[in-house]
C-alpha positions in Angstrom: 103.4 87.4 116.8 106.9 87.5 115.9 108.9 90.8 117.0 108.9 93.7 114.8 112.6 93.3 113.7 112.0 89.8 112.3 108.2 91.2 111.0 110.1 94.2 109.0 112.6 92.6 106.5 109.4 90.1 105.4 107.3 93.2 105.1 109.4 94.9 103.0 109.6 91.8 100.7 106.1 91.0 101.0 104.9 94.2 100.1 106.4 95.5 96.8 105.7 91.5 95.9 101.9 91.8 96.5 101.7 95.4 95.0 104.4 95.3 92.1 102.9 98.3 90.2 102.5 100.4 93.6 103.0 104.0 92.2 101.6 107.4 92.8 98.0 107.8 91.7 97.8 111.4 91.1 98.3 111.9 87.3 100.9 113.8 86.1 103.5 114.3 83.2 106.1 117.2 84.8 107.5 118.0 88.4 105.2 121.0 87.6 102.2 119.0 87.4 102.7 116.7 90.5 103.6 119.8 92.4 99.6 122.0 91.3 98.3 118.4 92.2 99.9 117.2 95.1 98.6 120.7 96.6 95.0 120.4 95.2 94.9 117.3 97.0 95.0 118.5 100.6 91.5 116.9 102.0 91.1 115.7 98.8 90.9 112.4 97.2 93.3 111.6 94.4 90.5 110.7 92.2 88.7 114.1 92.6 92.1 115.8 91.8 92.6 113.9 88.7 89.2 114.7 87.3 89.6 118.4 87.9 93.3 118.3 86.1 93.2 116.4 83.4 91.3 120.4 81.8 93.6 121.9 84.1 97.0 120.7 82.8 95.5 121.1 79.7 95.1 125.0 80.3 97.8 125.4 82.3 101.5 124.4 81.3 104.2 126.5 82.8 103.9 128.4 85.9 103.7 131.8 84.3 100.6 130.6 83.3 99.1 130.1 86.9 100.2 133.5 87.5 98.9 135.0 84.7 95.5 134.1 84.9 93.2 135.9 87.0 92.5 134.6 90.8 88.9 134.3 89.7 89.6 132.3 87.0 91.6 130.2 88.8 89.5 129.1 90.9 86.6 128.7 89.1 88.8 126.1 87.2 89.3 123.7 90.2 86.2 124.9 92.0 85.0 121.3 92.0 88.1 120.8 95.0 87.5 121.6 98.8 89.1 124.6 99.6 89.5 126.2 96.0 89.5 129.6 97.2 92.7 129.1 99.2 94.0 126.4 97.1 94.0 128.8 94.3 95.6 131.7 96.1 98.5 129.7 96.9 98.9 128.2 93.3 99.5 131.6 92.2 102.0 132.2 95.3 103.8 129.2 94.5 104.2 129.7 90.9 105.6 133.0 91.5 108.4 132.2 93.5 109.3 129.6 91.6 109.3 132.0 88.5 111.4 134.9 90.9 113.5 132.1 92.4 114.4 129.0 90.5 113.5 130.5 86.4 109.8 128.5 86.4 111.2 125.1 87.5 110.3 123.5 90.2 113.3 122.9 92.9 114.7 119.4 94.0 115.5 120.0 97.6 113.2 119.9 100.6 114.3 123.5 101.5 113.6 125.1 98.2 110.1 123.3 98.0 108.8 123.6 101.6 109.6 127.7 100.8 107.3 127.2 98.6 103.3 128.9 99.9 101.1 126.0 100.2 103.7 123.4 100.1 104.5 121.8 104.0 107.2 118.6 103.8 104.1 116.1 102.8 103.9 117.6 99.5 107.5 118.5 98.9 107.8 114.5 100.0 105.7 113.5 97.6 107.4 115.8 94.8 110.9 114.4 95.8 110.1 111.1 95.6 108.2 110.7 92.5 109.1 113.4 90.2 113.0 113.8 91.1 113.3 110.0 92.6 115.0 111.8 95.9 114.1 110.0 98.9 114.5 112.6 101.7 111.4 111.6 103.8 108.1 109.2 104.1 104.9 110.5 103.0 102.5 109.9 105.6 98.7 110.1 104.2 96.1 108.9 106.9 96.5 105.7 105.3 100.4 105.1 105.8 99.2 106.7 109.7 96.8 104.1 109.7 98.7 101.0 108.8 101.9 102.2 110.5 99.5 101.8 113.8 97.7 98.2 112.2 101.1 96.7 111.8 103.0 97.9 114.5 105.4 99.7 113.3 105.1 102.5 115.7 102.3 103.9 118.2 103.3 107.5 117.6 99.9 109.1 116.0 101.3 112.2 115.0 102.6 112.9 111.2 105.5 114.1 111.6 106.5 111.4 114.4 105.5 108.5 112.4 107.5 109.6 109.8 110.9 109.8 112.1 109.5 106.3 113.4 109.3 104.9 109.7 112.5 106.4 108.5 114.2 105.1 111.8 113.2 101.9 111.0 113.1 101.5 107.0 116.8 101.4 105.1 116.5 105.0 103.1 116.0 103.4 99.2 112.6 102.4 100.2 111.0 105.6 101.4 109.0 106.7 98.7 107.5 103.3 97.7 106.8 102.3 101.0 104.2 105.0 101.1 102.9 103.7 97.6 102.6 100.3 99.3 101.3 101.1 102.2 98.2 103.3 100.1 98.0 100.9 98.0 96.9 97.9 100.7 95.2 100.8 102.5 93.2 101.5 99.8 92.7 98.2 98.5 92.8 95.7 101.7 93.1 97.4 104.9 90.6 100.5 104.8 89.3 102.5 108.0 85.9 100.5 108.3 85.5 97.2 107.3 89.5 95.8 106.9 89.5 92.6 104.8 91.1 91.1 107.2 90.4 87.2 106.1 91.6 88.6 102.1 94.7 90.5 103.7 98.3 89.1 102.4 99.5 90.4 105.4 98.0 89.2 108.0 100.4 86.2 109.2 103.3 89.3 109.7 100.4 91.8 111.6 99.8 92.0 115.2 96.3 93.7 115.0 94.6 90.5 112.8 92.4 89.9 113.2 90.7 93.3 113.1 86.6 93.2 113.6 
């Protein structure tokens, strides 16, 4: 297997080629919206989010109206989402500060948002770099963790470290969509159990195929 620096720059060609319409799969319309789902979906699956908000946006528009409603109401609305109770509570948090700090809107800068209750640097990643098109980090998702490891692009196996491995590595443009990409073949190609490893467009540039 060739080294990693010769492995990357045909990575990074290969992979936007193979998944052209890589893009965030939890639906939204607003930073707003992106921000309520992005935190919904901690230990959550995007597809369990976007059933729950597609009534929820509905309801719920600006953040004065997160705040307004009840706690109980709140969370009966996304009850069908693991941890509603907590979820809910700092929905209500978040949506305050933004109202007493930046007039409703949600903030474009990793400070402002990771001030935010219920939002860590994931999320405010994820906000950044798909509602404001800011690429100050990498999102790392257990499937970016898990490819990241697959493919050899680091052996660190904490978050946090695989992101300074990724954005050590990766020229700064490509940050956001390389977490698309890399969920995208995770969830499509390379999954947890069963990679399809003999299916995989990537396997002549990865060091762990094949995987049985």
């Amino acid at each position: 297997m060739a080294p990693l620096a010769t492995r990357l720059p045909a990575l990074l060609e290969l992979l936007p080629k193979t998944y052209p319409d890589a893009h965030c799969e939890l639906v939204h319309t607003n930073p707003l919206e992106l921000l309520i789902a992005t935190i919904l979906s901690a230990q959550c699956t995007d597809v369990q989010v976007n059933i729950v908000t597609r009534d929820l946006f509905l309801k719920y528009r600006t953040a004065k109206d997160y705040v307004a409603v009840p706690l109980e109401e709140l969370q009966h609305d996304i009850r069908r989402i693991g941890l509603f109770r907590n979820k809910a509570r700092n929905i209500r948090a978040c949506c305050a500060a933004l109202i007493a700090q930046h007039g409703g809107e949600v903030p474009n800068t990793m400070e402002a948002l990771h001030a935010l209750a219920g939002v860590g640097r994931k999320t405010a990643n994820v906000v950044l770099g798909n509602a404001f098109n800011v690429n100050v980090g990498v999102v790392v998702d257990t499937h970016v963790a898990r490819l990241s490891q697959r493919l050899g692009l680091t052996t660190q196996t904490a978050p946090d470290k695989i992101e300074k491995a990724l954005m050590a590595l990766v020229p700064q443009k490509h940050w956001t969509m390389l977490s698309h990409w890399l969920i995208f073949h995770g969830r499509r190609r390379c999954k947890a159990q069963r990679p399809d490893c003999a299916g995989c467009e990537l396997r002549a540039l990865c060091p762990s195929y094949p995987l049985r």
